[in-house]
ROFI-125889 format. One line per field, with one value per residue: residue number from 1; z, x, y of N, C-alpha, C in turn. Coordinates in nm, 3 decimals, padded with zeros to 5 digits. Layout:
residues N
num: c(NUM / ...)
nz: c(Z / ...)
nx: c(X / ...)
ny: c(Y / ...)
caz: c(Z / ...)
cax: c(X / ...)
cay: c(Y / ...)
cz: c(Z / ...)
cx: c(X / ...)
cy: c(Y / ...)
This chain:
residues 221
num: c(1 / 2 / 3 / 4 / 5 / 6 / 7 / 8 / 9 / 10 / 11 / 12 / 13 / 14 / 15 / 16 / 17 / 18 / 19 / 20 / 21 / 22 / 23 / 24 / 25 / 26 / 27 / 28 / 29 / 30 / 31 / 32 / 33 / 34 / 35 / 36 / 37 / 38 / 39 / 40 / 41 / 42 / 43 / 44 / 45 / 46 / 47 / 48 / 49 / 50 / 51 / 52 / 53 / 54 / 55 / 56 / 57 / 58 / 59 / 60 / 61 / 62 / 63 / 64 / 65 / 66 / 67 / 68 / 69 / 70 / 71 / 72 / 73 / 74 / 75 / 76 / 77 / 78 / 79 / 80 / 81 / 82 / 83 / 84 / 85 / 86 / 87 / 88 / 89 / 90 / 91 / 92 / 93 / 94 / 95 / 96 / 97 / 98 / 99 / 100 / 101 / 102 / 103 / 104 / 105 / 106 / 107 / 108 / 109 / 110 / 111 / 112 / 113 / 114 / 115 / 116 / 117 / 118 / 119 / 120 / 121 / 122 / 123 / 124 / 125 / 126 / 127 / 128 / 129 / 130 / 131 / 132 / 133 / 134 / 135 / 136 / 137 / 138 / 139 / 140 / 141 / 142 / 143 / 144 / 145 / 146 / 147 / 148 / 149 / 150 / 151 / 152 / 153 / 154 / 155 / 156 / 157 / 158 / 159 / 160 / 161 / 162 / 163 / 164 / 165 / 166 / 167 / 168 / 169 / 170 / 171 / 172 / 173 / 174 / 175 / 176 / 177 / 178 / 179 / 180 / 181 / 182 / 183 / 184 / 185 / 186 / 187 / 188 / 189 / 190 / 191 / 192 / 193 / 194 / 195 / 196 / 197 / 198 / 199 / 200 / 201 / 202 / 203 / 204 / 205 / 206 / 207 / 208 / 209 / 210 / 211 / 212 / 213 / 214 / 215 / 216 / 217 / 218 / 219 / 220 / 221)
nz: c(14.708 / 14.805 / 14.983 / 14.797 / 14.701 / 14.920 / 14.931 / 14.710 / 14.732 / 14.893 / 15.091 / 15.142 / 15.344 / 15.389 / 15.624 / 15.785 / 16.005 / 16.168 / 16.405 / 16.635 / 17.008 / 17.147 / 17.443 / 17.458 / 17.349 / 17.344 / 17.294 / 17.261 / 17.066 / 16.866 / 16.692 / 16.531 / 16.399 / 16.192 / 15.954 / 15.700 / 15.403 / 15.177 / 14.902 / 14.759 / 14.622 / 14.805 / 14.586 / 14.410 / 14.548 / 14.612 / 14.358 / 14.337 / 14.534 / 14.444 / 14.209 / 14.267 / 14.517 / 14.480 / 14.547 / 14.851 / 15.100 / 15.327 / 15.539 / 15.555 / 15.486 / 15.576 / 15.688 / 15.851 / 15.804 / 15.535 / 15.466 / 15.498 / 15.269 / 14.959 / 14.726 / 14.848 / 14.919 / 14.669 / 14.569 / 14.726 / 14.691 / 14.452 / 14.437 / 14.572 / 14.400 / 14.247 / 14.423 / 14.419 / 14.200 / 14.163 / 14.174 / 14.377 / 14.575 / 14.726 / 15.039 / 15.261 / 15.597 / 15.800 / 16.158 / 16.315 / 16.668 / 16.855 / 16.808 / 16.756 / 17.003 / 17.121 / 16.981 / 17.176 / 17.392 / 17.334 / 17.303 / 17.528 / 17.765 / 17.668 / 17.532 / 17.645 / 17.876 / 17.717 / 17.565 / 17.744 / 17.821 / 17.560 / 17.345 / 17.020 / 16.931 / 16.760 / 16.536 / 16.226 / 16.202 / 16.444 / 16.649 / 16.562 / 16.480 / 16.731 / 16.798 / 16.609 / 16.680 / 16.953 / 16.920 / 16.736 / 16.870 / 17.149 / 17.111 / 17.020 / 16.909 / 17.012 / 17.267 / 17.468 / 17.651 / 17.519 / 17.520 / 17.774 / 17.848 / 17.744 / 17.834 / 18.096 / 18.088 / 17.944 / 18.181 / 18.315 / 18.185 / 18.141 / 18.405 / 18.587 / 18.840 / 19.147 / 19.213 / 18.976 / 18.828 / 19.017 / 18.921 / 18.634 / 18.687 / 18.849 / 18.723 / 18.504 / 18.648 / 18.632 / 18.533 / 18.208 / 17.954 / 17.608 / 17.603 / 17.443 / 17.486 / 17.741 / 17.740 / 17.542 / 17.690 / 17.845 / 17.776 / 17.785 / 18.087 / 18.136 / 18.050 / 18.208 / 18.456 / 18.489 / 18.420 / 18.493 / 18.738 / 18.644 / 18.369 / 18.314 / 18.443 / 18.361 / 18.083 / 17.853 / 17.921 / 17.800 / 17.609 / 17.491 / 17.311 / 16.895 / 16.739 / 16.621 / 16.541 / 16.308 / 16.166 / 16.059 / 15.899 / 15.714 / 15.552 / 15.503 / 15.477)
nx: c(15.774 / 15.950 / 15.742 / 15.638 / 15.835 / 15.862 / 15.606 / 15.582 / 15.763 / 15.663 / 15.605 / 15.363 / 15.469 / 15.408 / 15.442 / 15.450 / 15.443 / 15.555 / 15.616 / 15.647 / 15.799 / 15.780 / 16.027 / 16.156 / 16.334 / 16.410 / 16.165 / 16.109 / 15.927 / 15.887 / 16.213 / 16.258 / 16.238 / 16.043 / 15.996 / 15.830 / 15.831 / 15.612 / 15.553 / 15.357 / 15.058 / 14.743 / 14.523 / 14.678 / 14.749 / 14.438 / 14.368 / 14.584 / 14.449 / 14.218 / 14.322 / 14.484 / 14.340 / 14.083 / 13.834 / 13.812 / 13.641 / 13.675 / 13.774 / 14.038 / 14.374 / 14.443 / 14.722 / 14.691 / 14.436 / 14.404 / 14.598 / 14.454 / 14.258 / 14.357 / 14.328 / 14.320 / 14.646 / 14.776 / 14.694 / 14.852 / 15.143 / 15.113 / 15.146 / 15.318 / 15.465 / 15.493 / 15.539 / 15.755 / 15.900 / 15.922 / 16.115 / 16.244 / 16.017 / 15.954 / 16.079 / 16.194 / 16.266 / 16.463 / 16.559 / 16.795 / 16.701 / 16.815 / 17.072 / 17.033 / 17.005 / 17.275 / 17.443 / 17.294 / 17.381 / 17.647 / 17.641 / 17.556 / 17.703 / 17.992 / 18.072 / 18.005 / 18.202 / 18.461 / 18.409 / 18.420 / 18.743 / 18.753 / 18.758 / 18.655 / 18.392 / 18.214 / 18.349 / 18.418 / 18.286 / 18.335 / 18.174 / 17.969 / 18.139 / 18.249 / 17.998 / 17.937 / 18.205 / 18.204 / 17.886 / 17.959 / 18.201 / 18.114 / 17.929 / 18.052 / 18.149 / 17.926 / 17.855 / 17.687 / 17.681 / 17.640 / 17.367 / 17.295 / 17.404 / 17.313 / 17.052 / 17.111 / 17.186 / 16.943 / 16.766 / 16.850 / 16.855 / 16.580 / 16.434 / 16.611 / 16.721 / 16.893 / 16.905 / 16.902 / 17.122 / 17.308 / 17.227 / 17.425 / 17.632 / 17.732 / 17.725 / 17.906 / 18.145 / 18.160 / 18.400 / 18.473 / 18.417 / 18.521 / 18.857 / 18.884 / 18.587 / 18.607 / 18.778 / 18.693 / 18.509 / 18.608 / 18.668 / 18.421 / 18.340 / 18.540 / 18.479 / 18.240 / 18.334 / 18.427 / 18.169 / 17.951 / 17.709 / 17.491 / 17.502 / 17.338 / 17.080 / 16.987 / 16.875 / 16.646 / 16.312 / 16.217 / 16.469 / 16.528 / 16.391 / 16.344 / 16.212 / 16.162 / 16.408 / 16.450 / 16.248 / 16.298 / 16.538 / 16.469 / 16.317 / 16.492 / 16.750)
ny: c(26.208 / 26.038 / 25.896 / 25.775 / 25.613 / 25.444 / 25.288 / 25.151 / 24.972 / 24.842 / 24.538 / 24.256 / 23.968 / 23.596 / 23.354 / 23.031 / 22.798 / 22.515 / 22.262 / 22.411 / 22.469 / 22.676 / 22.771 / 22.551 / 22.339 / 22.061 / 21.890 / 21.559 / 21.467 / 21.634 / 21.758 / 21.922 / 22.276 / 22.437 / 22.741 / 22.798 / 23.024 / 23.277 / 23.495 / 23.553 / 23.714 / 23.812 / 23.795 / 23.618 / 23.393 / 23.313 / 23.229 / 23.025 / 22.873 / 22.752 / 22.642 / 22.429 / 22.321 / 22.325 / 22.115 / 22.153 / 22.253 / 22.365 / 22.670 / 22.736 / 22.600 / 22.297 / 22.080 / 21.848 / 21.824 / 21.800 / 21.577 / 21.286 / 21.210 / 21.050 / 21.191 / 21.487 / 21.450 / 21.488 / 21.642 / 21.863 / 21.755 / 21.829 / 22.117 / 22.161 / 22.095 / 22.309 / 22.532 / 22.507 / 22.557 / 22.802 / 23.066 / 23.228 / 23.332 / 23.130 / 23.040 / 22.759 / 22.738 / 22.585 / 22.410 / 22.259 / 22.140 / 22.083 / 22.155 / 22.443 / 22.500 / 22.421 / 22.644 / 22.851 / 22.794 / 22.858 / 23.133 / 23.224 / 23.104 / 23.075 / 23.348 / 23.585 / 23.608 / 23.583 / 23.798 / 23.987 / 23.995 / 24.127 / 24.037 / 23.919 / 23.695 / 23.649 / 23.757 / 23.642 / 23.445 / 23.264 / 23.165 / 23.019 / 22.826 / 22.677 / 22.600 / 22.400 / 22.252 / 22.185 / 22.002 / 21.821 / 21.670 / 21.631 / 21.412 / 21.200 / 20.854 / 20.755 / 20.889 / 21.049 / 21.300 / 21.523 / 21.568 / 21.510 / 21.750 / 21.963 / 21.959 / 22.043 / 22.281 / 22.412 / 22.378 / 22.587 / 22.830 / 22.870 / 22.864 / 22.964 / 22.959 / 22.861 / 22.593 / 22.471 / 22.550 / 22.484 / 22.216 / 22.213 / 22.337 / 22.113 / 21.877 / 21.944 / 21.914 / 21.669 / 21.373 / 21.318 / 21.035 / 20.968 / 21.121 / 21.308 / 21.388 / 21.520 / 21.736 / 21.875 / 21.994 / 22.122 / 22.365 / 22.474 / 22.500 / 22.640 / 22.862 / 22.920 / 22.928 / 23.169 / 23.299 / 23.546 / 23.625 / 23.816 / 23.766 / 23.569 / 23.601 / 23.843 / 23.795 / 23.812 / 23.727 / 23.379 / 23.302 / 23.148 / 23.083 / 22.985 / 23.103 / 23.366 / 23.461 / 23.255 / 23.298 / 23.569 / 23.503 / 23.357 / 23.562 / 23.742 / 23.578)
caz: c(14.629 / 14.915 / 15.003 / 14.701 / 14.633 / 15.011 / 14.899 / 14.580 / 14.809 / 15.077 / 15.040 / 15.245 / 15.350 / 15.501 / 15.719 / 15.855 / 16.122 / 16.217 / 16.540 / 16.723 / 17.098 / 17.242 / 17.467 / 17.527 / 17.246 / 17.373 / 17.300 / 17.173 / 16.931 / 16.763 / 16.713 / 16.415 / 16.401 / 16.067 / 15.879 / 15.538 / 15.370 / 15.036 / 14.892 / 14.711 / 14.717 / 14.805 / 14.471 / 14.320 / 14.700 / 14.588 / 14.272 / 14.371 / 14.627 / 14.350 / 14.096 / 14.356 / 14.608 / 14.473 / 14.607 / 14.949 / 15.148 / 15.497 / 15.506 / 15.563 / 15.427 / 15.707 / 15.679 / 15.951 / 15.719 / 15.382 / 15.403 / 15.515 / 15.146 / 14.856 / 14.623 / 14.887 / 14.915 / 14.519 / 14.562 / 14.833 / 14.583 / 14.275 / 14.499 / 14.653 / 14.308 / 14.178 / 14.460 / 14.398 / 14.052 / 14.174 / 14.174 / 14.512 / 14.605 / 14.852 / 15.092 / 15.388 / 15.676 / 15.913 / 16.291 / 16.453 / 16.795 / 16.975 / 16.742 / 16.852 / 17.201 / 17.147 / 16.983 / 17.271 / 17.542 / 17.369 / 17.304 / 17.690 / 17.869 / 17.607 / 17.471 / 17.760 / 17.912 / 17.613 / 17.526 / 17.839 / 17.740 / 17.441 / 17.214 / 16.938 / 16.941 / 16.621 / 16.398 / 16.105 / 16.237 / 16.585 / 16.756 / 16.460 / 16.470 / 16.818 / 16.810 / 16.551 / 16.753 / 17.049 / 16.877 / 16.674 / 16.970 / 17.260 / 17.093 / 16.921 / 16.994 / 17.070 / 17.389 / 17.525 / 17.692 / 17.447 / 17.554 / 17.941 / 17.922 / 17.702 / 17.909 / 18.221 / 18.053 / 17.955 / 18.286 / 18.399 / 18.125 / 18.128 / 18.529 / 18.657 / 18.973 / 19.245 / 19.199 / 18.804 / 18.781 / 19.078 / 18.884 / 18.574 / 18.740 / 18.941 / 18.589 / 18.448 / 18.718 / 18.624 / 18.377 / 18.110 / 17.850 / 17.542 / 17.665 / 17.350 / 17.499 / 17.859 / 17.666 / 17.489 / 17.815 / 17.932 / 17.702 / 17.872 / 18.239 / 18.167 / 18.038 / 18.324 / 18.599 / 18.478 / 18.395 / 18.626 / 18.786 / 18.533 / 18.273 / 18.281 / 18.500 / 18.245 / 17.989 / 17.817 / 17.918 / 17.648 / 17.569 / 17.379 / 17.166 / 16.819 / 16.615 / 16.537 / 16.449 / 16.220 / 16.026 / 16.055 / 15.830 / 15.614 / 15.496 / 15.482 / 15.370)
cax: c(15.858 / 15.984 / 15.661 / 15.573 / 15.908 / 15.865 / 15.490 / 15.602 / 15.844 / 15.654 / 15.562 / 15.375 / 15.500 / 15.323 / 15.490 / 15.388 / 15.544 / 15.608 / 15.731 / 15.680 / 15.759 / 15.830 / 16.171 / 16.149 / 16.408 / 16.417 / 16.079 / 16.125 / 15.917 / 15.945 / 16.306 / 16.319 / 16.168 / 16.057 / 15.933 / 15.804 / 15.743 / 15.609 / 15.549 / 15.252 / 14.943 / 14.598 / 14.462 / 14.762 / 14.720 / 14.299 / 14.404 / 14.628 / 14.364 / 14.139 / 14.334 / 14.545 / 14.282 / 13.947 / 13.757 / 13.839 / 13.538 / 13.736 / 13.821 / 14.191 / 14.384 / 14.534 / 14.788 / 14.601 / 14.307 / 14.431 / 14.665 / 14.376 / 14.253 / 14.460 / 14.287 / 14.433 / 14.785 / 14.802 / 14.714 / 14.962 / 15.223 / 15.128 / 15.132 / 15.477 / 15.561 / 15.486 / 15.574 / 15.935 / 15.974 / 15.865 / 16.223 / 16.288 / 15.905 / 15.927 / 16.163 / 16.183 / 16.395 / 16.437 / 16.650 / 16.768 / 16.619 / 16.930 / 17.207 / 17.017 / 17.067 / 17.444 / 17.480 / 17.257 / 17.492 / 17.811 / 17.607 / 17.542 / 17.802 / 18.119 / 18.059 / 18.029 / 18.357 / 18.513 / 18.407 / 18.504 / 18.878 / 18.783 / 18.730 / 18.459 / 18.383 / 18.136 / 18.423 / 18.455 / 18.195 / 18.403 / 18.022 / 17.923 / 18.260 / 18.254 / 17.882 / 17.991 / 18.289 / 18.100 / 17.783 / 17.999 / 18.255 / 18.006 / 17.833 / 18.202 / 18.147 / 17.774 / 17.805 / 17.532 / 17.732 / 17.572 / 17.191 / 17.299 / 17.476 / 17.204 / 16.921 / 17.088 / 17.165 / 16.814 / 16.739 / 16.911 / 16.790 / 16.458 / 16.385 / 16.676 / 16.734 / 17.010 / 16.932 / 16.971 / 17.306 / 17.408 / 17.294 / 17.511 / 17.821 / 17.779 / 17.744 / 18.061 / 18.291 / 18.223 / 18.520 / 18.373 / 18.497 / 18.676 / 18.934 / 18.867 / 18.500 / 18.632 / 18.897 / 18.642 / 18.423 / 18.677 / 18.592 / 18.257 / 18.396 / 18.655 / 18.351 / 18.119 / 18.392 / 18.427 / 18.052 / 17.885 / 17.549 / 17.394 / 17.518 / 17.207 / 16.929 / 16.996 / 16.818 / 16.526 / 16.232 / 16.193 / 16.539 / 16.556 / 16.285 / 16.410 / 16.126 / 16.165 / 16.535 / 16.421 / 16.176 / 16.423 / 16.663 / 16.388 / 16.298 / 16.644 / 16.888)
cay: c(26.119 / 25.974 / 25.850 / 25.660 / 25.519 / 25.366 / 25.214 / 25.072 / 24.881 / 24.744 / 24.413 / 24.121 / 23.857 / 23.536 / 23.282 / 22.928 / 22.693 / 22.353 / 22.221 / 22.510 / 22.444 / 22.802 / 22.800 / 22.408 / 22.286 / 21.952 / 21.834 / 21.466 / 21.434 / 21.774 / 21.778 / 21.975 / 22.380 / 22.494 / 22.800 / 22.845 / 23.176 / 23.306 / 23.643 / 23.579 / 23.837 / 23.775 / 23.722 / 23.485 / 23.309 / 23.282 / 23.173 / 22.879 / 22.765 / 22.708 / 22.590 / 22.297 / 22.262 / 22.379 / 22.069 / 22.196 / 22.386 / 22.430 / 22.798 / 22.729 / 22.442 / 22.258 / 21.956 / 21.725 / 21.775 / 21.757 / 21.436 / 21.175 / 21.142 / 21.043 / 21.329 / 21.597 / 21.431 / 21.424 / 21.790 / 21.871 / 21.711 / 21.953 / 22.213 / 22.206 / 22.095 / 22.405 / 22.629 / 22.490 / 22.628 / 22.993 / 23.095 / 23.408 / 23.347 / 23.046 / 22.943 / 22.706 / 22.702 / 22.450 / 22.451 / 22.145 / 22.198 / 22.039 / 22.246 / 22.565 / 22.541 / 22.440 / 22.764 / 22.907 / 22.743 / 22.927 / 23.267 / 23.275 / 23.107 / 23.077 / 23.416 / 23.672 / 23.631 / 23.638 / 23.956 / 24.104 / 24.045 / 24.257 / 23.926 / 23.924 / 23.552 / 23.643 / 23.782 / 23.561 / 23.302 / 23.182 / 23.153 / 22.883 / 22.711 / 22.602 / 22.552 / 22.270 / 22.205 / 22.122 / 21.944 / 21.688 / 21.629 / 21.557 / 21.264 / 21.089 / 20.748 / 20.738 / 21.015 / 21.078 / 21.406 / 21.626 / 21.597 / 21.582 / 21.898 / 22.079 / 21.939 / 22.088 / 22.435 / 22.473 / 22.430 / 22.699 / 22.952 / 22.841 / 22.837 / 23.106 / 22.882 / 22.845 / 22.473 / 22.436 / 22.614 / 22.423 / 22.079 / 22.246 / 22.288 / 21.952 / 21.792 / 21.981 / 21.877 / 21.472 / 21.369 / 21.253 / 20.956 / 20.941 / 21.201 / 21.429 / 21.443 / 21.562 / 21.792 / 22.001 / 22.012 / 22.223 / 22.535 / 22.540 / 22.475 / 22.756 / 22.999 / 22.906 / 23.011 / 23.322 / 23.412 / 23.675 / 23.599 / 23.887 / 23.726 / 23.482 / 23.675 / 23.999 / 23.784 / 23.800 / 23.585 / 23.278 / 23.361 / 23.003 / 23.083 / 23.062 / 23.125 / 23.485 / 23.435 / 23.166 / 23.401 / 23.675 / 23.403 / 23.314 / 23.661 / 23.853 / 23.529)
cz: c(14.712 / 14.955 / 14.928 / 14.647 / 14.798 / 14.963 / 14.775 / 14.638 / 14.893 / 15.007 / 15.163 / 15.216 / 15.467 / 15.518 / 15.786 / 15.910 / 16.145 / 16.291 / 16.597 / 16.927 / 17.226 / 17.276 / 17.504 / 17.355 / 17.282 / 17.405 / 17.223 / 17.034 / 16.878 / 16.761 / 16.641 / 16.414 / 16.241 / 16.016 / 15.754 / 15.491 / 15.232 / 15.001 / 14.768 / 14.709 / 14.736 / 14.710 / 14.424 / 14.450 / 14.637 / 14.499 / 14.275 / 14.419 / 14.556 / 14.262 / 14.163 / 14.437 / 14.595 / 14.509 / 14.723 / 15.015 / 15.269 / 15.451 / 15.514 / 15.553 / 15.526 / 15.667 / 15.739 / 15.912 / 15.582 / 15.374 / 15.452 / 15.397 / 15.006 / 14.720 / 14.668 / 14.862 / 14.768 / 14.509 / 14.629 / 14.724 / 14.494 / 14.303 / 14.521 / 14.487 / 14.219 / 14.248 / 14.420 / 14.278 / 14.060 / 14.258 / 14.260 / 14.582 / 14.730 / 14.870 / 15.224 / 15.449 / 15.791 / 16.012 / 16.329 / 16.597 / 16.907 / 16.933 / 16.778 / 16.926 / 17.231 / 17.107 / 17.063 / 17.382 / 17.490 / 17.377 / 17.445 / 17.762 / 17.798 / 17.607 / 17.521 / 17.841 / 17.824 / 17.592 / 17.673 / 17.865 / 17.622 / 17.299 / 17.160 / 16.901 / 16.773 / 16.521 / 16.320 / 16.182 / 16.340 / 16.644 / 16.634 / 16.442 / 16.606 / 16.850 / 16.719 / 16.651 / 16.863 / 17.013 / 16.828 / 16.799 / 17.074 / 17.203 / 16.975 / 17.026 / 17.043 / 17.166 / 17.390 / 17.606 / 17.651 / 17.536 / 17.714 / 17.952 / 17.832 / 17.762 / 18.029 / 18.180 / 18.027 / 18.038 / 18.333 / 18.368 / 18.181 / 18.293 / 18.625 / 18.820 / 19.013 / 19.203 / 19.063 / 18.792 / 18.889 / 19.028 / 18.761 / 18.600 / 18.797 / 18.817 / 18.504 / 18.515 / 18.706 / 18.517 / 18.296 / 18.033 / 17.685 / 17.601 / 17.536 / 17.393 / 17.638 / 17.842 / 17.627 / 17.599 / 17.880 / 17.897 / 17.776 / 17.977 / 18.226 / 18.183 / 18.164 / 18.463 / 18.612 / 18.465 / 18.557 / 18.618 / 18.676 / 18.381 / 18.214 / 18.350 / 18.440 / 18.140 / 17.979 / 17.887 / 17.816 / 17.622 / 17.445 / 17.291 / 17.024 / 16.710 / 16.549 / 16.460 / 16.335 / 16.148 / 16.040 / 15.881 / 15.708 / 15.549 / 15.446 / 15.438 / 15.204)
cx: c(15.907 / 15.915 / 15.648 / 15.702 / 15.891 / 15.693 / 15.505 / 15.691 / 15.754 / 15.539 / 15.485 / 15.400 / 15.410 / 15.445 / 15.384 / 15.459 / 15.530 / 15.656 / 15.756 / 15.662 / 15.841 / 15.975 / 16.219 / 16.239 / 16.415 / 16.268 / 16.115 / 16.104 / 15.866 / 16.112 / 16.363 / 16.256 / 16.170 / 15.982 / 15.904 / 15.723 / 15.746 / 15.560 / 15.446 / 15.117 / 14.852 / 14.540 / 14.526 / 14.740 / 14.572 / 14.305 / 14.455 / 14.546 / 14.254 / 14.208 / 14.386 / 14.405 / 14.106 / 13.804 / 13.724 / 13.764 / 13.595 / 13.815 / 14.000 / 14.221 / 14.465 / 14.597 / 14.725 / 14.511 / 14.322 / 14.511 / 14.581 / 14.315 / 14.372 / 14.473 / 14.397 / 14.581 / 14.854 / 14.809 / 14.807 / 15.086 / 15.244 / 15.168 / 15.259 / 15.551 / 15.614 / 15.548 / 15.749 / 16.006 / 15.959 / 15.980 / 16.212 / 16.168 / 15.863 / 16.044 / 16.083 / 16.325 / 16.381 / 16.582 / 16.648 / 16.747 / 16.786 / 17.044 / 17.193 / 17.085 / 17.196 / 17.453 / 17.396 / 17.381 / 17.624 / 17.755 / 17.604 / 17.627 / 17.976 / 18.168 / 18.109 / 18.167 / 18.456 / 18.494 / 18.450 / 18.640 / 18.912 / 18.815 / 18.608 / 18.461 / 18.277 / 18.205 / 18.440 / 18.370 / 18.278 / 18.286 / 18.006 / 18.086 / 18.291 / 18.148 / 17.907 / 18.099 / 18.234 / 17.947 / 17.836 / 18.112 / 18.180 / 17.961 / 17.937 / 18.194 / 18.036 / 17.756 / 17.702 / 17.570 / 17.629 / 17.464 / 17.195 / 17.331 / 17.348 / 17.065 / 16.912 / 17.068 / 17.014 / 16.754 / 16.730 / 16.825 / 16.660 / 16.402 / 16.502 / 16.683 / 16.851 / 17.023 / 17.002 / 17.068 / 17.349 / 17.412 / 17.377 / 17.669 / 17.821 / 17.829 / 17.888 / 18.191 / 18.318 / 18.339 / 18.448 / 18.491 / 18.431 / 18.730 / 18.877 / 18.686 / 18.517 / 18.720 / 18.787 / 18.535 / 18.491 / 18.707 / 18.487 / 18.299 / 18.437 / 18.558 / 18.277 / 18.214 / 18.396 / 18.276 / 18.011 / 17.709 / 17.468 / 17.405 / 17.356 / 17.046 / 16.938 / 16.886 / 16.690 / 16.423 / 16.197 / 16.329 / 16.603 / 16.518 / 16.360 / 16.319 / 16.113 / 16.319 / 16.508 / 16.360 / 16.254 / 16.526 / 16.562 / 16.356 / 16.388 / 16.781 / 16.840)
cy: c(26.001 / 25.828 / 25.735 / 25.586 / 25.389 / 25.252 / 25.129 / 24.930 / 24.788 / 24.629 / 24.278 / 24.004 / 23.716 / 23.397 / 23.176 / 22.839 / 22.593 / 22.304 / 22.336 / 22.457 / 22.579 / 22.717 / 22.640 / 22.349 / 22.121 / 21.828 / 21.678 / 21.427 / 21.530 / 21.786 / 21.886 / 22.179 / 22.421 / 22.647 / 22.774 / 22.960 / 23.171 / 23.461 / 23.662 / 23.622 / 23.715 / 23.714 / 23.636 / 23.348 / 23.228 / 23.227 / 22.979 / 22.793 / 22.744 / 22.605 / 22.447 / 22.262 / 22.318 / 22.321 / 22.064 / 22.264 / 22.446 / 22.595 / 22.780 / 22.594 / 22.416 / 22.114 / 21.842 / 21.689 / 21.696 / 21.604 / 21.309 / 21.159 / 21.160 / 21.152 / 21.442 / 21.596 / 21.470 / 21.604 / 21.885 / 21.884 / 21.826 / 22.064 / 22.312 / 22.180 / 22.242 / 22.532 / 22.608 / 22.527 / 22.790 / 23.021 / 23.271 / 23.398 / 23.255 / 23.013 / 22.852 / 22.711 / 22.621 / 22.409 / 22.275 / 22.172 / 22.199 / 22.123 / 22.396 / 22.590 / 22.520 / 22.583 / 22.862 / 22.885 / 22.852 / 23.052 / 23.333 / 23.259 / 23.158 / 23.239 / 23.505 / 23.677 / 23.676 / 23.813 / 24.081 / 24.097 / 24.044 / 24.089 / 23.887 / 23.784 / 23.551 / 23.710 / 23.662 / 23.438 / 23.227 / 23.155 / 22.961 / 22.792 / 22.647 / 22.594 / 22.389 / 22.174 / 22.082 / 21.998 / 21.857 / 21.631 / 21.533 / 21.448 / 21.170 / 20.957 / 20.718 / 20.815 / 21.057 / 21.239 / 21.515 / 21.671 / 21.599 / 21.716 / 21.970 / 22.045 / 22.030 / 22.257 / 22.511 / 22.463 / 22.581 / 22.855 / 22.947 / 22.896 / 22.933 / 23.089 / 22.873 / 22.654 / 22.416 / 22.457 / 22.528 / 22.260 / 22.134 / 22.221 / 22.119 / 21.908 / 21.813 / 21.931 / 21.732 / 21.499 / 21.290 / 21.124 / 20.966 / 21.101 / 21.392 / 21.468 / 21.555 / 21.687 / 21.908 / 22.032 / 22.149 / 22.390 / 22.573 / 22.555 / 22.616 / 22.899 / 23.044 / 22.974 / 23.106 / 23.392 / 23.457 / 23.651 / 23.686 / 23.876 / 23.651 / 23.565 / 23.834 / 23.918 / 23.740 / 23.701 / 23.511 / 23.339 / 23.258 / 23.001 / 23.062 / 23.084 / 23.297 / 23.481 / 23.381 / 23.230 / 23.465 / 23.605 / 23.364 / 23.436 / 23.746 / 23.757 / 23.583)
């Protein structure tokens, strides 16, 4: 019984990406990370690719191929027009690359201290409120703050060096300008004194990645 109520359940799902650049969030010109998933079988899948794209002989329909004639694009179009009325069946989700890694920077440095005087920084969304905090602050006024300080942090993760963490801190101890950018600097500063060397060489390798999160969010929101 068991059995067959678990098989009646199980379902695939397919997944496709966009701007994938592994743990490197700061690729220029990918700025954005996307998924898109749908939960349509095999045969309704064989179906579609007939009925939208049936002049098509390449075994797989690829974007780089399809948008150089105006036929494909037109088909592209009908396509998405249609997947967009198939209400629970398609989503997309899509990461700013640079907003990530702020809420990487508090998950690793902010975070960990915190919680070792017994404070859950992810009750009621405190992780995503000074990931905002921080991301609209740093760049008030055109600052450029932002992308220095998350360039150096992904150093650090990324490469697990004596040098990186030491350009980190260097970079934290400038004062920065307008005062409210130098002001909220000092959340991170405060974090960073207190973290413990195994704070950062405990973690994962690719620990930036966020492409499984991102399907994760696409399948279970």
């Amino acid at each position: 019984m068991h059995a067959v109520a678990a098989k009646a359940m199980a379902q695939t799902i397919y997944l496709d990406e966009c701007g994938y650049t592994g743990d490197d969030l700061f690729d220029a010109e990918q700025p954005t990370f996307a998924i898109a998933t749908h939960s349509f079988t095999e045969d309704e899948s064989a179906t579609l690719k007939r009925r939208f794209f049936g002049g098509v002989q390449a075994p797989e329909l690829k974007h780089s191929s399809l948008q150089r004639t105006a036929r494909n694009q037109r088909a592209m179009l009908d396509f998405l027009q249609f997947a967009s009325e198939q209400k629970g069946r398609v989503r997309i989700m899509v990461a700013d690359k640079r907003f990530a890694l702020t809420a990487k920077l508090v998950d690793f440095v902010i975070e960990p201290p915190m919680h070792r005087y017994g404070l859950n920084l992810y009750e009621q969304g405190g992780n995503t409120a000074i990931s905002n905090l921080l991301f609209g602050v740093l760049q008030v006024e055109g600052s450029m703050v932002l992308d220095q300080l998350l360039r150096r942090f992904q150093d650090v993760i990324r490469t697990r060096t004596d040098e990186a963490m030491t350009e980190f801190v260097r970079f934290l101890a400038l004062r920065q300008e307008p005062s409210v950018v130098d002001e909220t600097l000092d959340m991170v500063r405060s974090s960073l004194a207190q973290l413990q060397q195994d704070d950062i060489t405990t973690l994962p390798a690719r620990a930036l990645d966020i492409s499984f999160t991102v399907a994760l969010s696409a399948i279970y929101t």
